[in-house]
C-alpha angles and dihedrals in degrees: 000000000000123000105248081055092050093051099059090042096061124103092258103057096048095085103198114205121207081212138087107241087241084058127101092228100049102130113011114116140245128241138179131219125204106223117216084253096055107258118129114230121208117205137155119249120250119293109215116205113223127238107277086237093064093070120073110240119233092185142302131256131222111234110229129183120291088021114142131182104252090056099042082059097042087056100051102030106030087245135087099201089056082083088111096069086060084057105044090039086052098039097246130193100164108027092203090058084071098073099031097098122054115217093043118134114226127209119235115188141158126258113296102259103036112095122238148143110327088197109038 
């Protein structure tokens, strides 16, 4: 094999996730902590949300009443559990804050990352 191959190849650079690639979380990596008392913690790093322009937006929705989150995304994205990208398009602190006020335009984007339409 050559060495670039090789490379690739070796433990290190094949990154396992303990999350599906539609999750929040895939990616992000594990990390253990040592307690004073001798357990060992596990815990996920810190997911950081990026900024809202950084996604290209599709369209936005119009929250009406009775509107709630799983359904706008399943809607939208042919999943429910996609809710989290309309919180993270939309910069979301409280998700059910979303969908409190009739009348407020949602933003629905792509992936960050994945080019689009900048004016939808």
């Amino acid at each position: 094999m050559n060495e670039p191959l090789q490379q690739l190849l070796a433990p290190a650079a094949l990154k396992t996730t303990l999350y599906p690639i539609n999750s929040r979380y895939h990616g992000i990596d594990a990390a253990t902590l040592q307690a004073p008392d001798g357990r060992t913690i596990a815990y996920l790093r810190r997911r950081f949300v990026p900024e809202p322009e950084r996604f290209a937006l599709l369209q936005e929705h119009t929250v009406v009443q009775g509107d709630r989150l799983d359904n706008i995304a399943a809607r939208y994205f042919g999943d429910p559990e996609q809710f989290w990208r309309i919180c993270d398009a939309n910069r979301a602190i409280r998700p059910e804050e979303l969908t409190d006020t009739p009348g407020r335009k949602l933003r629905i984007t792509l992936p960050e990352g994945i080019p689009g339409a900048t004016n939808a």
